[in-house]
C-alpha positions in Angstrom: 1.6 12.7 -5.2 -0.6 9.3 -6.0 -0.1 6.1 -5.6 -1.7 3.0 -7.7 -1.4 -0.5 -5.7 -1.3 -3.3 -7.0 -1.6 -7.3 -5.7 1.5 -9.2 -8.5 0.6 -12.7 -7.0 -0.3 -14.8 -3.8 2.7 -15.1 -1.3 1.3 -19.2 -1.1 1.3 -19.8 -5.1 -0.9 -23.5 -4.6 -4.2 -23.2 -5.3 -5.2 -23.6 -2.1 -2.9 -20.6 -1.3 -4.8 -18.8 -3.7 -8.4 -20.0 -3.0 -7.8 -18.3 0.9 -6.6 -15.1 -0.8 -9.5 -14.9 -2.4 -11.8 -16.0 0.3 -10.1 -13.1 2.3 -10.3 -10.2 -0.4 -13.9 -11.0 -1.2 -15.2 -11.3 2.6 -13.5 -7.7 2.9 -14.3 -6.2 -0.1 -17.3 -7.9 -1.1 -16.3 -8.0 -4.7 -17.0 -11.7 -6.6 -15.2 -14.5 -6.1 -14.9 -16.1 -9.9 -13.9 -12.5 -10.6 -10.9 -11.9 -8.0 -9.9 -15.9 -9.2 -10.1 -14.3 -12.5 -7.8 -11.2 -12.0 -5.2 -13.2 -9.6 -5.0 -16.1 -12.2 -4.3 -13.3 -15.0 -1.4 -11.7 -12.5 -0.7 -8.4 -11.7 -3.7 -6.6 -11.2 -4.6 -2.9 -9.7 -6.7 -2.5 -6.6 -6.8 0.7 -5.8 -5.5 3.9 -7.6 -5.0 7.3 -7.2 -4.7 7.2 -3.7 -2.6 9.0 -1.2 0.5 7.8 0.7 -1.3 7.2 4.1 -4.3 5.0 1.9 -1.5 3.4 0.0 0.3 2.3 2.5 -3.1 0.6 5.0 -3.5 -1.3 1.6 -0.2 -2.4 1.9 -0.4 -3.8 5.1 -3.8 -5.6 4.6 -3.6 -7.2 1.6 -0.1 -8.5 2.5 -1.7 -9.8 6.0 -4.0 -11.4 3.4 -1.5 -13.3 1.7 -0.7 -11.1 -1.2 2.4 -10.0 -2.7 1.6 -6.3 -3.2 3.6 -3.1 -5.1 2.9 0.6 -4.5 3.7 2.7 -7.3 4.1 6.3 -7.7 2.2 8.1 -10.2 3.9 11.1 -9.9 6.3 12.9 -12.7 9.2 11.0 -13.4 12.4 13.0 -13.3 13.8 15.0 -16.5 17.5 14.3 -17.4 19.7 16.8 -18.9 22.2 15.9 -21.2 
């Protein structure tokens, strides 16, 4: 099984909350500034996908040390009622 994560929002929503967030991602990640502003303005966004439970879950941990609310989801088959 997969996972997707994904970072719904800042746990500090000022923009000073948000500015450190992504000050943090980019200096760890190296990925624009203007563009992870971009994304976290927009909301929920996908940082990584694809990726197994042990990856999922060190994502988990760091970007919620960073200051991010963060969901893992499952991208495995979802169950099959009978009626």
């Amino acid at each position: 099984m997969s996972f997707h994560v994904f970072i719904e929002r800042a746990t500090d929503p000022t923009p000073a909350g948000q500015a450190r967030l992504v000050a943090e991602m980019h200096a760890r990640f190296r990925l624009p500034e203007a563009q992870l502003a971009q994304y976290l303005a927009a909301g929920r966004f996908r940082v990584k996908s694809g990726v197994d439970e042990e990856t999922a879950r060190r994502y988990l941990a760091e970007l919620t040390a960073m200051g991010a609310v963060v969901t893992v989801d499952s991208t495995g088959p979802l169950p099959i009622e009978l009626d």
